[in-house]
KETOR-985654 format. One record per atom (N, C-alpha, C): residue in three letters; x, y, z. Coordinates in steps of 0.001 Angstrom, whole numbers, plus 500000, padded with zeros to 6 digits. Layout:
<pts>
ALAXYZ
...
</pts>
This chain:
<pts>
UNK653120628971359000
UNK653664629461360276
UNK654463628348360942
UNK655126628566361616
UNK656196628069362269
UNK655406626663363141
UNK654529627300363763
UNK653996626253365090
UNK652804625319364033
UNK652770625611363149
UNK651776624730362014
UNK652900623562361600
UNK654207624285361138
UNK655323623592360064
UNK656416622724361729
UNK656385622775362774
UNK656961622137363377
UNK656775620512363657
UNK655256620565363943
UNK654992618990364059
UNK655193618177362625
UNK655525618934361339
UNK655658618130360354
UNK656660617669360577
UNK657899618584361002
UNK659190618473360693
UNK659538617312361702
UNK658583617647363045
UNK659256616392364178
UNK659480614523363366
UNK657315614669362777
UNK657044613378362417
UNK657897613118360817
UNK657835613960359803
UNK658363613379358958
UNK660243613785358805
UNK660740614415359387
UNK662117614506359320
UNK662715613403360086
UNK662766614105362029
UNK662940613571362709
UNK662731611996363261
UNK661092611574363237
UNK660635610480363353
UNK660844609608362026
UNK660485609886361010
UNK660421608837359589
UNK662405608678359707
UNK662958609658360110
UNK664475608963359351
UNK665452608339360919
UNK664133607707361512
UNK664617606968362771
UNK665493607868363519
UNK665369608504363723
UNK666399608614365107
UNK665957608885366389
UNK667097608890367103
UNK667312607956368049
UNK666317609061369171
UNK665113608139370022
UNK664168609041370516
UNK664901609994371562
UNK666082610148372093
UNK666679610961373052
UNK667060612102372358
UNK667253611912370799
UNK667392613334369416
UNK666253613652369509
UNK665460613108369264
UNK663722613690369257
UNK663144614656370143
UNK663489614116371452
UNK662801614502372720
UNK663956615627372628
UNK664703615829372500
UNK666149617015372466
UNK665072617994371433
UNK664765618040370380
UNK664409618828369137
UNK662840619172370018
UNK662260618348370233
UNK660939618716370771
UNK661307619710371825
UNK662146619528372277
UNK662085620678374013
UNK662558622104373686
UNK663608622125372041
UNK664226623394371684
UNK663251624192371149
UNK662206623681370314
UNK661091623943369462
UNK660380624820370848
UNK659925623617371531
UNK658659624731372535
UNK659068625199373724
UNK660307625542373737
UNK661202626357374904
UNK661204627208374489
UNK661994627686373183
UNK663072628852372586
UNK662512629074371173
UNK662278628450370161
UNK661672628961368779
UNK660246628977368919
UNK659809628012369135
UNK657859628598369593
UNK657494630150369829
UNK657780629756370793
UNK657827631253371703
UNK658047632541371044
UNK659034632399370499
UNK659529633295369483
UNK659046633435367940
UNK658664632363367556
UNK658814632399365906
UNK657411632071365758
UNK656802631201366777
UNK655238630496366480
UNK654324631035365753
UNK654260632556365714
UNK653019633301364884
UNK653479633595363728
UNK654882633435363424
UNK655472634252362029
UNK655612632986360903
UNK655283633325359940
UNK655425632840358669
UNK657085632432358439
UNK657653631522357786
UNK658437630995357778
UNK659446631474356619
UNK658883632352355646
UNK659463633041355040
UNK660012634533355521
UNK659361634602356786
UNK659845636009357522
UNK660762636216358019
UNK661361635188358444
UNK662494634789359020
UNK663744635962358688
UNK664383636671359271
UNK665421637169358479
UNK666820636873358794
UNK667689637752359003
UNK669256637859359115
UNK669173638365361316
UNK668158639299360803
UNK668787640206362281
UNK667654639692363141
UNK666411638716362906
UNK665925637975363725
UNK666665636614364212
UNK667192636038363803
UNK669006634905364238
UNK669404635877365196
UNK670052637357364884
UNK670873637445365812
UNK669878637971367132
UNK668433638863367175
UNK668260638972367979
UNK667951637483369046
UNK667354636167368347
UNK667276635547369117
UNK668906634846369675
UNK670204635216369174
UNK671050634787370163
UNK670838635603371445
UNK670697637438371050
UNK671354637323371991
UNK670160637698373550
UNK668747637142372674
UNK667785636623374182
UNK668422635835374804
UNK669091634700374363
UNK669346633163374930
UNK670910633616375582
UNK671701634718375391
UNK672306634933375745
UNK672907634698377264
UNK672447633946377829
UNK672178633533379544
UNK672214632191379782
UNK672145631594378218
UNK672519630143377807
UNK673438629334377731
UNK674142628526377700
UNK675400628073377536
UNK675352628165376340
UNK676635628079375577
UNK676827628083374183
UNK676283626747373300
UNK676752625816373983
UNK676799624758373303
UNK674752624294373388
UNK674222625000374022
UNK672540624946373859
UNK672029626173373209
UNK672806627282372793
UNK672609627819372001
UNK672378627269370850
UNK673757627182370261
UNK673807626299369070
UNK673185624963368918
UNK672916624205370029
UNK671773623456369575
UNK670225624035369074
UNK669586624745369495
UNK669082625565369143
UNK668736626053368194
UNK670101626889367436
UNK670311627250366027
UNK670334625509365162
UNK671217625202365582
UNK671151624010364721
UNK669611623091364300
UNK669125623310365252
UNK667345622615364828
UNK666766623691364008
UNK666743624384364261
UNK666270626023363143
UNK666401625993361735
UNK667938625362361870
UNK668297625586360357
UNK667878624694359775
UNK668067623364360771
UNK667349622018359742
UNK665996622141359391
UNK665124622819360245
UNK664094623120360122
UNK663481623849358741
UNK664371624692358822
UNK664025625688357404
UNK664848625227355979
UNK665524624513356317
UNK666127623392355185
UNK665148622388354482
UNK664474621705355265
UNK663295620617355337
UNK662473621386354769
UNK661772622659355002
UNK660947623526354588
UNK661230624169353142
UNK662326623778352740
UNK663221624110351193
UNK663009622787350293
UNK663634621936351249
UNK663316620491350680
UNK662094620016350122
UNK661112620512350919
UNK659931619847350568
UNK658798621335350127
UNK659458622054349447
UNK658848623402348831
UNK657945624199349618
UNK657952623988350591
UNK656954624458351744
UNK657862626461351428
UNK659308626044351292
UNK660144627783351004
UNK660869627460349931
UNK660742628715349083
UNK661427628518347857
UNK663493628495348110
UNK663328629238349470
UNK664856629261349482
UNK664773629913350866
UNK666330629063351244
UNK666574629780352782
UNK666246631261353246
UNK665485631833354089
UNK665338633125354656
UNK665902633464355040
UNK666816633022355590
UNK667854633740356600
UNK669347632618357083
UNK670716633092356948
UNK671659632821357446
UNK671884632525358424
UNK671986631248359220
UNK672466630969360733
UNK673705630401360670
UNK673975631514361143
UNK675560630815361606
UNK675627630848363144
UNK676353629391363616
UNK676493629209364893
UNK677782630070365488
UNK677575630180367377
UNK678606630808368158
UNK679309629761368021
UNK681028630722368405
UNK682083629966368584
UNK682381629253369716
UNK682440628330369570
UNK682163627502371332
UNK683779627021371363
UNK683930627892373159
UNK685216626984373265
UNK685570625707373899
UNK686835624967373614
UNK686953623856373201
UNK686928623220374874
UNK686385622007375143
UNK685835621674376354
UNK686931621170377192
UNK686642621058378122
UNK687780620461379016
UNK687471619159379150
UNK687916618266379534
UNK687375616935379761
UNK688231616833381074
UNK687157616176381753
UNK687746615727383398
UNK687608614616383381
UNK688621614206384327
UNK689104612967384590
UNK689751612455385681
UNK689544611194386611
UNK690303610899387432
UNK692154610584386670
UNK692738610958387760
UNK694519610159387123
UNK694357609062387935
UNK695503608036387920
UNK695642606520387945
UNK694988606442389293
UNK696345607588390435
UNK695463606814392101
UNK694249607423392008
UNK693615608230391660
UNK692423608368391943
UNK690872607132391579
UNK691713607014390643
UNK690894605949389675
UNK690717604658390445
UNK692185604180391049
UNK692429602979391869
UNK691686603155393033
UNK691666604650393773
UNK690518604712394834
UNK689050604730394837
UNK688992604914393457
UNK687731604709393049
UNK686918603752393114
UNK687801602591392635
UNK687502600867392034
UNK687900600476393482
UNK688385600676393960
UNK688366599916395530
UNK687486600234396369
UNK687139601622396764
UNK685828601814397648
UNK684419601119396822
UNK684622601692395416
UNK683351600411394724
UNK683271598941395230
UNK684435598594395466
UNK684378597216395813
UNK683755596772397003
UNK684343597730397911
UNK683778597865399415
UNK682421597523399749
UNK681818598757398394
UNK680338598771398613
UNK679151597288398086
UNK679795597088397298
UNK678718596396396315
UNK679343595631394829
UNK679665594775394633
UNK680181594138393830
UNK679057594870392492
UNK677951595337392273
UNK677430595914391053
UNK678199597517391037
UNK678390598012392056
UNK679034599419392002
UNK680407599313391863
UNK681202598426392037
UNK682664598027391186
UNK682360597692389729
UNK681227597066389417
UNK681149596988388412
UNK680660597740387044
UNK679687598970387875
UNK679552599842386961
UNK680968600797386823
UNK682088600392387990
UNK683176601778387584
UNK683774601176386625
UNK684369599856386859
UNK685276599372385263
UNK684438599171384351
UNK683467599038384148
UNK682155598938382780
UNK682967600475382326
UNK682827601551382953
UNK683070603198382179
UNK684518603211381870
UNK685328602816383171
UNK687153603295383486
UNK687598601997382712
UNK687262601261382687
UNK688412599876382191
UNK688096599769380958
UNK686458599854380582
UNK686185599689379002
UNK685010600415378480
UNK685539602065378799
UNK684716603144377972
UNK683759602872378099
UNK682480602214378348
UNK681450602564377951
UNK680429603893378367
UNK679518604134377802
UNK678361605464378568
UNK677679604639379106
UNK677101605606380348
UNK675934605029381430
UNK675282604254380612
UNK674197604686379334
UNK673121603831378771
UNK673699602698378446
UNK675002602469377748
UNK675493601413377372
UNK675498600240378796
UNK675862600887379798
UNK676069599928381228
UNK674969599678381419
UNK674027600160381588
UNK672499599967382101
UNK671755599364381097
UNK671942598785379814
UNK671392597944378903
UNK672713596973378680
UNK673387596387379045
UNK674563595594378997
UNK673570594469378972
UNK673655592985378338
UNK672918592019378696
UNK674230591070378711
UNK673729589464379523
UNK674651588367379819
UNK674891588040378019
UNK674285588062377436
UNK674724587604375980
UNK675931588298375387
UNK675843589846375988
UNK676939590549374954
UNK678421590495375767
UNK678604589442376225
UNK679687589321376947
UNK680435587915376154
UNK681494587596376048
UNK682169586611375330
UNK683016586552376256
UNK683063585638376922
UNK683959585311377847
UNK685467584484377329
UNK684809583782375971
UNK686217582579375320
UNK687246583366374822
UNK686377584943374258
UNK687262585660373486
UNK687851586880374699
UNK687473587013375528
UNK687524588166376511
UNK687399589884376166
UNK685631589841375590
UNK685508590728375236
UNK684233590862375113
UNK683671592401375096
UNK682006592756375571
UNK681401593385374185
UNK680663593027373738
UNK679795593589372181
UNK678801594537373093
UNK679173595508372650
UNK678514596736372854
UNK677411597087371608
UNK676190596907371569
UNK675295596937370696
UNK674146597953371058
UNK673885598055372374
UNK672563598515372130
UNK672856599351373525
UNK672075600936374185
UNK671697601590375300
UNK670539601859375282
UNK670578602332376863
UNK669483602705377456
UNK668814603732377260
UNK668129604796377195
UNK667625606343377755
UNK666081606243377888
UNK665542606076379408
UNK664621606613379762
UNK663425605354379124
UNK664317604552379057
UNK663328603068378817
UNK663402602443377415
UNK663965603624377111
UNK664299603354375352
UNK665171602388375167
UNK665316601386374646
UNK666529600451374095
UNK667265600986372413
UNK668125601615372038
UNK668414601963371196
UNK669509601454370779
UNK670306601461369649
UNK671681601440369251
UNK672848602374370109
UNK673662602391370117
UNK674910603332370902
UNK674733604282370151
UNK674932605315370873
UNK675375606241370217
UNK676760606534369022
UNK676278607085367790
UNK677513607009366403
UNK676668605890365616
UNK675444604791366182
UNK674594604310365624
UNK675401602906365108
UNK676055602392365327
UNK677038601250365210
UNK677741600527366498
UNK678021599107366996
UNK677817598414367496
UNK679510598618367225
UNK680171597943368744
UNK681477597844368996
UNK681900596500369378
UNK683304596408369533
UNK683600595062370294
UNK684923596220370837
UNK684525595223372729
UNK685766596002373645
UNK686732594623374558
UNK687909595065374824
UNK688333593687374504
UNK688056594338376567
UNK688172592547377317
UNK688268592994378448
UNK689124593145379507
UNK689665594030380439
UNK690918593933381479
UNK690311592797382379
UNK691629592007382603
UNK691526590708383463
UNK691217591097384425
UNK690571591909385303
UNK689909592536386537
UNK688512592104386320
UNK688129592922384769
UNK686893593225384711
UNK686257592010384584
UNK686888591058383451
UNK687007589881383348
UNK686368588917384438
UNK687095588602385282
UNK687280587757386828
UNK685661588567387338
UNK685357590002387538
UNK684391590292388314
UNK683226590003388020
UNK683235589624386391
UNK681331589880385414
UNK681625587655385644
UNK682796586831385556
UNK682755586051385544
UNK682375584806386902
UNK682520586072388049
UNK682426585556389451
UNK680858585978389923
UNK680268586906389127
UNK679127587007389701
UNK678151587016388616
UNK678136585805387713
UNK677414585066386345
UNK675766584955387306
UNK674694585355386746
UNK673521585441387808
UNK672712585039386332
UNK671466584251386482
UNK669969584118385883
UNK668809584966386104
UNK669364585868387262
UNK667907586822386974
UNK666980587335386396
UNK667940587904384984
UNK667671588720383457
UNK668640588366382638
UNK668004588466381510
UNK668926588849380703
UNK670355590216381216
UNK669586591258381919
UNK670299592421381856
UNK671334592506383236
UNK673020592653383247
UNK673466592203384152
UNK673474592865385605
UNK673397594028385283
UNK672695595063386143
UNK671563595126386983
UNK671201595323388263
UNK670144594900388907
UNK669763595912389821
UNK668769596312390519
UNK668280596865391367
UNK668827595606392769
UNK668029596033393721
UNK667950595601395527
UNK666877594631395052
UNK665857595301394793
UNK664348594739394258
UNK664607593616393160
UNK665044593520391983
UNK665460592693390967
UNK665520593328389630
UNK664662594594389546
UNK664607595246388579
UNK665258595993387966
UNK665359596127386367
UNK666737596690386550
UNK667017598024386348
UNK668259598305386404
UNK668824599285387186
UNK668047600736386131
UNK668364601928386532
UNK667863603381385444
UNK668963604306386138
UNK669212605149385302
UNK670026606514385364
UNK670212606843387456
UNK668859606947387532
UNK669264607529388778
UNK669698606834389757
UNK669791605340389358
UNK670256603898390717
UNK671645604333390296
UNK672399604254388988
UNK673452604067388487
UNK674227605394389240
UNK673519606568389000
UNK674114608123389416
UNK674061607941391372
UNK673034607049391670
UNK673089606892393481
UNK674225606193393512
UNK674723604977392914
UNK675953604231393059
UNK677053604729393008
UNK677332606334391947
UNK678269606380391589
UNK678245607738392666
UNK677676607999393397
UNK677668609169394199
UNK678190608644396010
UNK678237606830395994
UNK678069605979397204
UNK680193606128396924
UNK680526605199395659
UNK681703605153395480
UNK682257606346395865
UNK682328607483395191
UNK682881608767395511
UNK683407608944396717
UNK681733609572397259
UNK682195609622398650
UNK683028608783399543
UNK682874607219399476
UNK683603606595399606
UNK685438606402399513
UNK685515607430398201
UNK686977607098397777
UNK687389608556398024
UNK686408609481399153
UNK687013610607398789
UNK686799611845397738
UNK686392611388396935
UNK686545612001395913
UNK685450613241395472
UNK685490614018394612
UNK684274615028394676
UNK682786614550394323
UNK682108614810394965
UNK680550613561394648
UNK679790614458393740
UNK679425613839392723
UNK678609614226391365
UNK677757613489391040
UNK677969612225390786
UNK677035611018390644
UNK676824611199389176
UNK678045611912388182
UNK678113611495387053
UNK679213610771386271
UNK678253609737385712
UNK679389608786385747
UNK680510608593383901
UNK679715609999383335
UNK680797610069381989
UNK682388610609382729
UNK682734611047383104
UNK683962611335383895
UNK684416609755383678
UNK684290608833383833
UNK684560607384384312
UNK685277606853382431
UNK684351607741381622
UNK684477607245380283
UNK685876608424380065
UNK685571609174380247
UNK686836610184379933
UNK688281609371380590
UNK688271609050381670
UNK688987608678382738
UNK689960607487381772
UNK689002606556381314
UNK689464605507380311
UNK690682605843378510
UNK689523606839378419
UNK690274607721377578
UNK691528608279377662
UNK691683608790378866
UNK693147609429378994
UNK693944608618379118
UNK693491607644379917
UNK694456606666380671
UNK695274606037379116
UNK694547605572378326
UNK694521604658377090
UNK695542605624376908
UNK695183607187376139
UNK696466608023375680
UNK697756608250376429
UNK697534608350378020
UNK698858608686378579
UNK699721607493378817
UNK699021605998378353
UNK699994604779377718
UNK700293604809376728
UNK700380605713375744
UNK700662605623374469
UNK699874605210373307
UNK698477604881373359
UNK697753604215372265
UNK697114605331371370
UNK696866604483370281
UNK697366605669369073
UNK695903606065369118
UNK695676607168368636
UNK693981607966368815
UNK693417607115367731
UNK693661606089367044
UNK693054605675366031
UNK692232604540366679
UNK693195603832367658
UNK692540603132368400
UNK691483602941369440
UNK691886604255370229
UNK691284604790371137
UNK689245605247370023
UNK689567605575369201
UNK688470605991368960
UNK687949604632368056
UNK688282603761368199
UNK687619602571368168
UNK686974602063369261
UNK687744602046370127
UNK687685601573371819
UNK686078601794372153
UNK686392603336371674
UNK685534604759372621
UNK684186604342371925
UNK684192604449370112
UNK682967604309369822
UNK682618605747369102
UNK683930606417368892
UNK683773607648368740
UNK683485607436367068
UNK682205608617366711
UNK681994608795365202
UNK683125609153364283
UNK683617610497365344
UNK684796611225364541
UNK686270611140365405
UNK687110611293364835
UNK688594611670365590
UNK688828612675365737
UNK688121613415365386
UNK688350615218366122
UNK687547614959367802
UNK686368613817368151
UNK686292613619368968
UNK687230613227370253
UNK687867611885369418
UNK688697611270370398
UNK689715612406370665
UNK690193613060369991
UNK691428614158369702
UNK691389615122371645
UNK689852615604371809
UNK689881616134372381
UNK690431615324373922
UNK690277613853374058
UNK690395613206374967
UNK692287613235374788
UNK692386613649373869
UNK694247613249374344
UNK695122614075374473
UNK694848614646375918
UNK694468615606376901
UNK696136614800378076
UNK696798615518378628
UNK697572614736379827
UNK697757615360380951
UNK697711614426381975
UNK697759615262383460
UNK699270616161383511
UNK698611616583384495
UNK700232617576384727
UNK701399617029385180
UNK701551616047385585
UNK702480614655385955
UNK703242614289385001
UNK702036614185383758
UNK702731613655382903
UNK703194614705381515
UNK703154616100381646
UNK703677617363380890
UNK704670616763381861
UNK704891617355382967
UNK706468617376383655
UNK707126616628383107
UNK706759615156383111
UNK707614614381382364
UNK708146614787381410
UNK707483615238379881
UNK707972615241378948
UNK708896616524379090
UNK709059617235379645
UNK709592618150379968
UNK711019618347380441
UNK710775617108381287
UNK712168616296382034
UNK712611616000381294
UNK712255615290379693
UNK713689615015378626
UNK714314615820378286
UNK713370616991378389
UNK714993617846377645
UNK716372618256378611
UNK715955617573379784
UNK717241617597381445
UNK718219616558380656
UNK717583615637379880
UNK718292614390380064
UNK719513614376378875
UNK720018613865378828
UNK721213613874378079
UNK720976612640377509
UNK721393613197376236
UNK721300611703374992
UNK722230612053373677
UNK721974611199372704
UNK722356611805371422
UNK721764612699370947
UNK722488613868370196
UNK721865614847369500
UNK721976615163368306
UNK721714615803367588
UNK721238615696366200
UNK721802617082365771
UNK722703617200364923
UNK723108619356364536
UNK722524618907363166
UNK722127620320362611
UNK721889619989360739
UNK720837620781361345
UNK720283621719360346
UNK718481622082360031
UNK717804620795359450
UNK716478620388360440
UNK715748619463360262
UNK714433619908359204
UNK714096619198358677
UNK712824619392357598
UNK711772618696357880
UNK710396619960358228
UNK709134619002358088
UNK709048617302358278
UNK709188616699357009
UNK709742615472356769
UNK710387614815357758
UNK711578615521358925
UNK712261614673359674
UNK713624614176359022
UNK713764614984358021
UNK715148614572357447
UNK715805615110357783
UNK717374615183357912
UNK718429615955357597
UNK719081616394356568
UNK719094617973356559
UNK719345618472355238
UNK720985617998354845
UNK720712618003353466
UNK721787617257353199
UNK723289617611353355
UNK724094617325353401
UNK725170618592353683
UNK725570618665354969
UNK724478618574356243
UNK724931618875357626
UNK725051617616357594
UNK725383617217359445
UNK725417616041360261
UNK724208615309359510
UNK724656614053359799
UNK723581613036359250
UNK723575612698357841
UNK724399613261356982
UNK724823612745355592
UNK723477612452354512
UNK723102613359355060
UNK721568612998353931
UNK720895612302354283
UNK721177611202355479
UNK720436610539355718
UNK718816610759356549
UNK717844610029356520
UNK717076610194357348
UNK716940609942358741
UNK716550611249359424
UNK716618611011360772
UNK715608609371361257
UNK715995608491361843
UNK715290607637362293
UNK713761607994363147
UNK712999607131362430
UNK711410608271363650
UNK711026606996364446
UNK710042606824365067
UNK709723605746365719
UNK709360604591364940
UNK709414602951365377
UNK709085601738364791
UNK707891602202364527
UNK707074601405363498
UNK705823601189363033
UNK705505600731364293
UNK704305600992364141
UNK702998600096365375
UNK702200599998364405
UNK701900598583364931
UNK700718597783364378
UNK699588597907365061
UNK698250598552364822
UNK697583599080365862
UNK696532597915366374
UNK696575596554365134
UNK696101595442365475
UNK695999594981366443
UNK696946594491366763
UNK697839593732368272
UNK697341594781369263
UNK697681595937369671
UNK698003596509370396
UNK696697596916370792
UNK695521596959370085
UNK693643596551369870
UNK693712596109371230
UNK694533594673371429
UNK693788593909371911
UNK694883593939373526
UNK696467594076373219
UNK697299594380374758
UNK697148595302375076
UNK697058596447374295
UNK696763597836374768
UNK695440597999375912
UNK694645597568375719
UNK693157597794376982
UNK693638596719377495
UNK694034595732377938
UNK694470595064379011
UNK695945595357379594
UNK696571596270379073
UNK697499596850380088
UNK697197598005380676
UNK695920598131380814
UNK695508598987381492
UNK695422598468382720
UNK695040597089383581
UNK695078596733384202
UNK696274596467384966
UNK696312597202386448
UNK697073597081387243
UNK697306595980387784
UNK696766595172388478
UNK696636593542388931
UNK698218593266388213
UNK699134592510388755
UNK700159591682388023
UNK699237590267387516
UNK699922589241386131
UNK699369588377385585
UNK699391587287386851
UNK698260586561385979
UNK698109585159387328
UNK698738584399387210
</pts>
């Protein structure tokens, strides 16, 4: 039965192949929310086709994307249960809902700039958690486990190794360790207020350090402060970085280095542009330049025969995405050089 075969799956799937306890505690809450409830008395071979769909469409009142989390623990579940002969073969087909594709919000430049200035106003740690997210991507856990070691000041740049959740010290999320180079803002601010307290640079009033909900009070103090709509969540701040990076031009290859992203269908979704900057591109076609007659090919060539003599249409210089690693996130910074 299901509620017999779950605690195996937590300790020997979940727990033995390490991951990360905020996956755990996620799988534990889907189990005795939504499949318990439902599946706990039935044998695991009972499972069918039209029990999947009736349990979508209970949860139907769900968001999608916790739907399919949902389904997705199910299936691993009864996979594991294949794996380890507990079922001779899958019972039943889950296929996940179609989830549509997310929006990502984000401050644009002045907003961002009003952001980092009322932070400043407040508290030299609440300026510092906004460029920790806006200047150099990181997630809350990553800011709130930041230590004085993972900072390189000779090289001007922050090793992102390890976050927070709920006391947990873990790896980042994607399970791999980054290097982010730093904007001469951010730079000057972690270098002007160098402290021995902790290891961890982040601090409470008290000394202790900081958790989710100091970080979400700070980022709810800035807001209001700058105006802005108060949420007191501070991934917006990581998105914010994201766009900014794309609507300068940096190539998504980079960006999803930056970011920390597993996949580039991730970063993809971040390169996203304000409406400022559609108009723009929009405005070239007002503008008058050279133009090009001939049917163009895929390729970018000109067919042979028309204008352009066979030749190839010219496309943009190479970029070296090396270099640009390292000017690219520091021209993000507004400040003129010193």
């Amino acid at each position: 039965m299901l509620k017999e075969f779950a605690p195996r799956f937590i300790d020997g799937d979940a727990r033995a192949n390490r991951q990360k306890p905020s996956t755990i505690t996620s799988k534990e809450s889907l189990l005795r929310l939504y499949l318990l409830p439902r599946f706990g008395e039935r044998r695991l071979d009972e499972v069918t086709n039209e029990d999947i769909q009736h349990l979508k469409a209970e949860l139907r009142d769900l968001s999608t994307k916790t739907v399919n989390n949902v389904l997705t623990v199910f299936n691993r579940l009864l996979k594991v249960a294949v794996e380890w002969g507990v079922l001779d073969k899958m019972p039943a087909t889950i296929k996940l809902l179609k989830a549509p594709k997310p929006t990502m919000a984000f401050y644009d430049f002045a907003e961002y700039e009003r952001l980092v200035e009322a932070a400043g106003k407040l508290d030299w740690r609440i300026q510092l958690m906004v460029l920790l997210g806006g200047d150099a991507g990181l997630r809350s856990g990553e800011i709130i486990a930041l230590e004085w070691p993972d900072i390189d000041f000779r090289r001007g740049q922050l090793h992102i190794r390890q976050a927070e959740w709920r006391g947990h010290v873990t790896v980042p999320k994607g399970g791999r360790d980054r290097r982010v180079p730093m904007t001469k803002r951010l730079a000057a601010l972690l270098a002007a207020n160098r402290h021995l307290r902790e290891a961890r640079v982040l601090y409470r009033d008290d000394g202790e350090p900081v958790a989710r909900a100091t970080v979400s009070r700070w980022m709810k103090k800035a807001q209001t402060r700058a105006g802005l709509p108060v949420t007191g969540a501070l991934h917006i701040l990581r998105h914010t970085f994201c766009s900014r990076l794309a609507m300068r031009g940096a190539p998504a290859k980079a960006i999803q280095e930056l970011a920390g992203h597993e996949s580039l269908t991730t970063t993809q979704r971040y390169m996203h542009l304000t409406p400022a900057a559609k108009d723009a591109a929009i405005s070239l076609l007002d503008t008058a330049g050279p133009q090009l007659s001939g049917d163009l090919l895929e390729t970018g060539s000109a067919t042979p025969g028309k204008a352009g003599g066979g030749q190839k249409a010219k496309g943009p210089e190479p970029c070296d995405s090396g270099p640009f690693y390292w000017r690219g996130v520091r021209d993000l910074n507004p400040w003129p050089p010193a």
